[in-house]
C-alpha positions as CSV (number, residue, x, y, z in Angstrom):
1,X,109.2,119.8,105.2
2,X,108.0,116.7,103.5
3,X,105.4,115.8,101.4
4,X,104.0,112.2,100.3
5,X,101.1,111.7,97.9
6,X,98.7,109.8,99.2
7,X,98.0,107.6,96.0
8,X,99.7,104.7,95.0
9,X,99.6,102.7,91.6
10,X,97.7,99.4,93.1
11,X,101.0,96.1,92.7
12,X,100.2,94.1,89.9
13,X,99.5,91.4,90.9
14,X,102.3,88.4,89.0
15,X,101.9,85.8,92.3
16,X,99.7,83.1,89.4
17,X,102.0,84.0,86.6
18,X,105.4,83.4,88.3
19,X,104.1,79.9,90.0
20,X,102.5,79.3,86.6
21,X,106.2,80.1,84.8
22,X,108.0,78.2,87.3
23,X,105.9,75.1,87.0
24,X,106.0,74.9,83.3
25,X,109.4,75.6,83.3
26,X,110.5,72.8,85.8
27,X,107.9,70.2,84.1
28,X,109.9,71.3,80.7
29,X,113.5,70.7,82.2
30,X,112.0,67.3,83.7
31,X,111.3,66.5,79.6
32,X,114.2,67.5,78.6
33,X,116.6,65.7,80.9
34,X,114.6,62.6,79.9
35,X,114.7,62.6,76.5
36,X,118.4,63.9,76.5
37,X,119.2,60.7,78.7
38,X,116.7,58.5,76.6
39,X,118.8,59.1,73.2
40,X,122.2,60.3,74.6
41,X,122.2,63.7,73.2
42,X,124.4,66.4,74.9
43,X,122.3,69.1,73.2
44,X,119.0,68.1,75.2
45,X,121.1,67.6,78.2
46,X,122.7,71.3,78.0
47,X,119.5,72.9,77.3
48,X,117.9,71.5,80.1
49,X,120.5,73.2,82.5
50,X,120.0,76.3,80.8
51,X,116.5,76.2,81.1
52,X,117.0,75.5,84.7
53,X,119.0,78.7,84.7
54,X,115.4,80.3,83.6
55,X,113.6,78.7,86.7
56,X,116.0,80.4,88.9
57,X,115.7,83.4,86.7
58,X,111.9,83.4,87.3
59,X,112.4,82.3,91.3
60,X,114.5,85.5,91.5
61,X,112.2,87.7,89.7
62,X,109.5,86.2,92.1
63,X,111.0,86.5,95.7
64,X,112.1,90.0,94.6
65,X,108.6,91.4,93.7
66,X,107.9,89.9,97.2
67,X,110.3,91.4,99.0
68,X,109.4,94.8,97.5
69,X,106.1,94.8,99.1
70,X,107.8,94.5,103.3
71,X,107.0,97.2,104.9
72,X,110.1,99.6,106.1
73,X,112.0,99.4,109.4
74,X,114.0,101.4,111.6
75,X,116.8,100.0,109.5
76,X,115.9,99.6,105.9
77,X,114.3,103.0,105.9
78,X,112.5,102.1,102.1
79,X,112.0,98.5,102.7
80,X,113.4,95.6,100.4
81,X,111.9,97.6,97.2
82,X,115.8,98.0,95.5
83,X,115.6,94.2,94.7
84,X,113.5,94.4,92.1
85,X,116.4,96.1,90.4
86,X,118.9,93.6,92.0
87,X,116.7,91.1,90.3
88,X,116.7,92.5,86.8
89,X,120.3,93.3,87.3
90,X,120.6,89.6,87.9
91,X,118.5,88.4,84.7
92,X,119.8,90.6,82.7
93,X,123.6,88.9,83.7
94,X,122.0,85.4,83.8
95,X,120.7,86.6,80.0
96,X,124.1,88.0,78.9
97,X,126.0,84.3,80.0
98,X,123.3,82.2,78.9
99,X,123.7,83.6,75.6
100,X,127.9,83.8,75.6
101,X,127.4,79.9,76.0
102,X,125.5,79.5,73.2
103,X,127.6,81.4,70.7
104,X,130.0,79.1,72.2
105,X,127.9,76.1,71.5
106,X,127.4,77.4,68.0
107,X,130.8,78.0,66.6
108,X,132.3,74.7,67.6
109,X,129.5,73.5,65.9
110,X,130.1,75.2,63.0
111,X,133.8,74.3,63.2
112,X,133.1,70.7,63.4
113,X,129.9,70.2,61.3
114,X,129.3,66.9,62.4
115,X,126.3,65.5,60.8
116,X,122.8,65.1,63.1
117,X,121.3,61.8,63.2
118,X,117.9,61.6,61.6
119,X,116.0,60.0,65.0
120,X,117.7,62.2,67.4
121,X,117.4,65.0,65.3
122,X,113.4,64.0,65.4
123,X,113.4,64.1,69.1
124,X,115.4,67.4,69.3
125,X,112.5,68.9,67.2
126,X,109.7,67.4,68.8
127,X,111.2,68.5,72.3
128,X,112.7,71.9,71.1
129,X,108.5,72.2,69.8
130,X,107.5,72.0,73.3
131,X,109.5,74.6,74.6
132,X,108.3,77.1,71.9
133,X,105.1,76.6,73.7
134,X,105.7,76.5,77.7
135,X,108.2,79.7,77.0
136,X,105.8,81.7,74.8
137,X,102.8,80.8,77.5
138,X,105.3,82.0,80.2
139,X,106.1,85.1,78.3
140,X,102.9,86.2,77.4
141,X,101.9,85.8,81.3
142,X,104.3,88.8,81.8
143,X,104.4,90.7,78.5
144,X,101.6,93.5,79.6
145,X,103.6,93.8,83.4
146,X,107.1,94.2,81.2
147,X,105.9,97.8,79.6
148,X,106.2,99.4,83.1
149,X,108.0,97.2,85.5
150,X,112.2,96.4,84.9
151,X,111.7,93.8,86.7
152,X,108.8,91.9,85.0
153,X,110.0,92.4,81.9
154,X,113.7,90.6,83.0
155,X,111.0,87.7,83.4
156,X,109.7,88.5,79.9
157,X,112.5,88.7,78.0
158,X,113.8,85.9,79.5
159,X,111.2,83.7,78.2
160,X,110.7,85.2,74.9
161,X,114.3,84.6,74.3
162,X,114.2,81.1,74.9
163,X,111.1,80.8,73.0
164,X,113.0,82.3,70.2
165,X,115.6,79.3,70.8
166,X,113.5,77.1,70.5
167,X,111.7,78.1,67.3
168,X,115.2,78.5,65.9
169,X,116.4,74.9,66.7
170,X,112.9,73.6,64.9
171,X,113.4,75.2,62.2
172,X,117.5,74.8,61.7
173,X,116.3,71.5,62.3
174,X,113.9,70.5,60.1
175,X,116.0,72.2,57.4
176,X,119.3,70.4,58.2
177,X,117.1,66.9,58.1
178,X,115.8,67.8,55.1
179,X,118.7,69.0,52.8
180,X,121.5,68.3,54.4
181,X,123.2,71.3,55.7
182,X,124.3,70.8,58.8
183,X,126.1,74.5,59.1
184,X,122.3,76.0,59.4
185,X,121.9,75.0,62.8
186,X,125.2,76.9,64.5
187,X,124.5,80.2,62.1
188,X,121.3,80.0,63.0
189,X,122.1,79.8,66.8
190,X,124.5,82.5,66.3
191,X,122.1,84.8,64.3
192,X,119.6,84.2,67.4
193,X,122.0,85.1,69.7
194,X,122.6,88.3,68.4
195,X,119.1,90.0,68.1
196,X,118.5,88.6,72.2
197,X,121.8,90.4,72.8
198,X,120.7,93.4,71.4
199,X,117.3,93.3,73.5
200,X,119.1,92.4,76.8
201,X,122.2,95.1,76.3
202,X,119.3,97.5,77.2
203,X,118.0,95.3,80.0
204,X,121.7,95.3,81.8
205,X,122.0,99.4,81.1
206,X,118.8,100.2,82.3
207,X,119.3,98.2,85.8
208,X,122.4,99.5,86.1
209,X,121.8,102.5,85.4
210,X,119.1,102.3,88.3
211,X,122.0,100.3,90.8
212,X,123.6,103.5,90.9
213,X,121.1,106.2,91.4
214,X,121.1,107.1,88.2
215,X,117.5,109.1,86.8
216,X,115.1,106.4,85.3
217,X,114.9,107.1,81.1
218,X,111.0,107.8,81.9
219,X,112.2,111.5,83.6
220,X,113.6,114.2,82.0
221,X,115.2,115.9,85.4
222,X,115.7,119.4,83.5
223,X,112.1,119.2,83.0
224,X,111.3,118.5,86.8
225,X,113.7,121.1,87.6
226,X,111.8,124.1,85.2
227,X,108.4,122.7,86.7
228,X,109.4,123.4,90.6
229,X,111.1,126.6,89.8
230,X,107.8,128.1,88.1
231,X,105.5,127.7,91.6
232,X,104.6,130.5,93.3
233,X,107.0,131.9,95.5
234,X,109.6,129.6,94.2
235,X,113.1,131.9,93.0
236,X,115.3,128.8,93.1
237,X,115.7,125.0,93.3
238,X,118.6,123.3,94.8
239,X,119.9,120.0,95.4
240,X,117.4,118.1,93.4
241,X,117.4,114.3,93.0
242,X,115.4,111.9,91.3
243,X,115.7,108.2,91.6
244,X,114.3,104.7,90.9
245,X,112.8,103.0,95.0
246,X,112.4,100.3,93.0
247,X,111.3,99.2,89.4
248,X,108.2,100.9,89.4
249,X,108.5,103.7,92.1
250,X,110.9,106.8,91.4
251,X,111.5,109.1,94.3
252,X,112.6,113.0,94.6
253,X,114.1,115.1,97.3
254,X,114.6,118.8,96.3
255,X,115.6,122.3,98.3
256,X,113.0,124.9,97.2
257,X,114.7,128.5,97.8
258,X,111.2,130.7,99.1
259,X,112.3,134.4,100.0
260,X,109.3,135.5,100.4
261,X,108.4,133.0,103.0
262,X,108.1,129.0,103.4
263,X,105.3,127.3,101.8
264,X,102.8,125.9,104.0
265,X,101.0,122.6,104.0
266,X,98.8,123.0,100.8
267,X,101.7,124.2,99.1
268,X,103.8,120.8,99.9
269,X,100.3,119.0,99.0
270,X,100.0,120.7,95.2
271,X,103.7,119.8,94.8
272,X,103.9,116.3,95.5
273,X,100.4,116.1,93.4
274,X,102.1,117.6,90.1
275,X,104.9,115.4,90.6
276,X,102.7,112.6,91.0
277,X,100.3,113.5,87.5
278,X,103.3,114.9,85.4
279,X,106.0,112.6,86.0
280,X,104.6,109.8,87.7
281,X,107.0,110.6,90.9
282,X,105.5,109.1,94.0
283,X,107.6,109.3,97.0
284,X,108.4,113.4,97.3
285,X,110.5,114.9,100.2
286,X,110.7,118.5,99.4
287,X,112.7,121.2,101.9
288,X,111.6,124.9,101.8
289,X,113.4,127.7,103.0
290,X,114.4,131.7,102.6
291,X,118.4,131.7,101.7
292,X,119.7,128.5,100.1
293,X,121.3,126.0,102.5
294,X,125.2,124.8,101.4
295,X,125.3,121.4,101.5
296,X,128.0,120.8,99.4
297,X,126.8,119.5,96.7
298,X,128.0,119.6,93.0
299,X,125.4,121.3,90.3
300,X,124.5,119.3,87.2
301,X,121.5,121.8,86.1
302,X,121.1,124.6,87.0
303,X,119.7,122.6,90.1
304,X,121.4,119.3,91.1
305,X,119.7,116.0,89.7
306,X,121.3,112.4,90.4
């Protein structure tokens, strides 16, 4: 038997703040590549192909959220919702390189130390200055949606951490200008580097985690399991499994052992509805029967969760 609650969080709607991101983002690369052309600095030139890596970041984000809302067919049973996680899976790697190449950038700076020209290293500041403020507008479009959604808050963290970039280069800058040490830039680069590291490590877990089934960190499944085995009527469950539809929707399917008889309608109704309120679990496909039905699967609880 099978059970759906009827209620459904309404999407957040992101459509303005991804064309909104994506705009800013291109108009900022368009600056960049410019300027880096203008005075022949490498630096500007690199940074704008990595910020193009954060339009595609944001493209992805976008199309996936998109995709999410297709209704099913015949052969994609849940629809396209699975590449929301695909997509934070994604920006979580784009994250992980983007960053790898700047520790890069930053130690063979810090091996060579070569000395930054006052002009260019005006410019650099000037144009680093306005991408503090097109990535911290872009972030702050998706900071709220990133609490909830995986795959908004790939799109925030994203931004943020190039924001973060930015303020570093400014301020490595301005420093270096000013007295001379030209090693702050690189440590500073490298010290940057480390705290978005530490943010996105939990990013590329989390999705992960997700890619393979795994139960999202919102559910305790022991919990889930004590709650069904306390209903009326209900002496054991079996085969229970919880996991993420997408970055927002988490699904169960469970084997509710009833030897006193098979709960009706209502029954399937109150279940899905105390799923819904306790653990936020939308999509509920619950069996019900007298004697337990093998099925070969392993136990994890003292019901099966996966």
């Amino acid at each position: 038997m099978r059970s759906d609650h009827g209620h459904e969080h309404a999407p957040t709607e992101f459509n303005k703040a991804f064309a909104v991101g994506i705009g800013l983002n291109i108009a900022f690369v368009a600056i960049e590549a410019f300027y880096g052309w203008k005075i022949n600095s490498l630096a500007l030139l690199a940074d704008a192909g990595h910020n193009l890596s954060d339009v595609a970041g944001l493209v992805l984000a976008w199309v996936a959220a998109l995709a999410s809302r297709l209704r099913p067919n015949p052969r994609h049973t849940y629809g396209w919702q699975r590449g929301t996680i695909l997509a934070a899976f994604a920006n979580a790697l784009l994250l992980l390189v983007a960053m790898g190449a700047l520790i890069w950038e930053a130690v063979g700076r810090l091996m060579s130390s070569d000395p930054i020209a006052s002009a260019e290293g005006a410019t650099i500041m000037v144009v680093a200055g306005i991408g503090i403020v097109v990535n911290t507008v872009t972030a702050l479009l998706f900071m709220q949606g990133g609490k909830s959604d995986l795959n908004i808050r790939g799109a925030f963290l994203h931004m943020a951490a190039d924001a973060l970039v930015s303020a570093g280069v400014v301020v490595a800058g301005a420093l270096t200008l000013w007295m001379g040490w030209v090693w702050l830039d690189p440590v500073a680069s490298l010290l940057i580097a480390a705290v978005i590291l530490a943010g996105t490590w939990n990013l590329f877990r989390q999705s992960l985690h997700l890619l393979f089934d795994g139960v999202p960190d919102s559910i305790d499944p022991q919990a889930v399991h004590n709650c069904l085995a306390t209903q009326p009527g209900v002496s054991q469950v079996i085969d229970l499994h919880i996991w993420a539809m997408s970055t927002q929707k988490i699904a169960l399917t469970a084997h509710l052992v009833m030897p006193e008889g098979t709960g009706d309608d209502t029954f399937l109704k109150n279940i899905a509805e105390l799923l819904h309120d306790r653990f936020d679990i939308e999509h509920v496909t619950v069996q019900t029967g007298k004697t337990p039905i093998a099925n070969g699967c392993e136990s994890t609880l003292s019901a099966h969760s996966g």
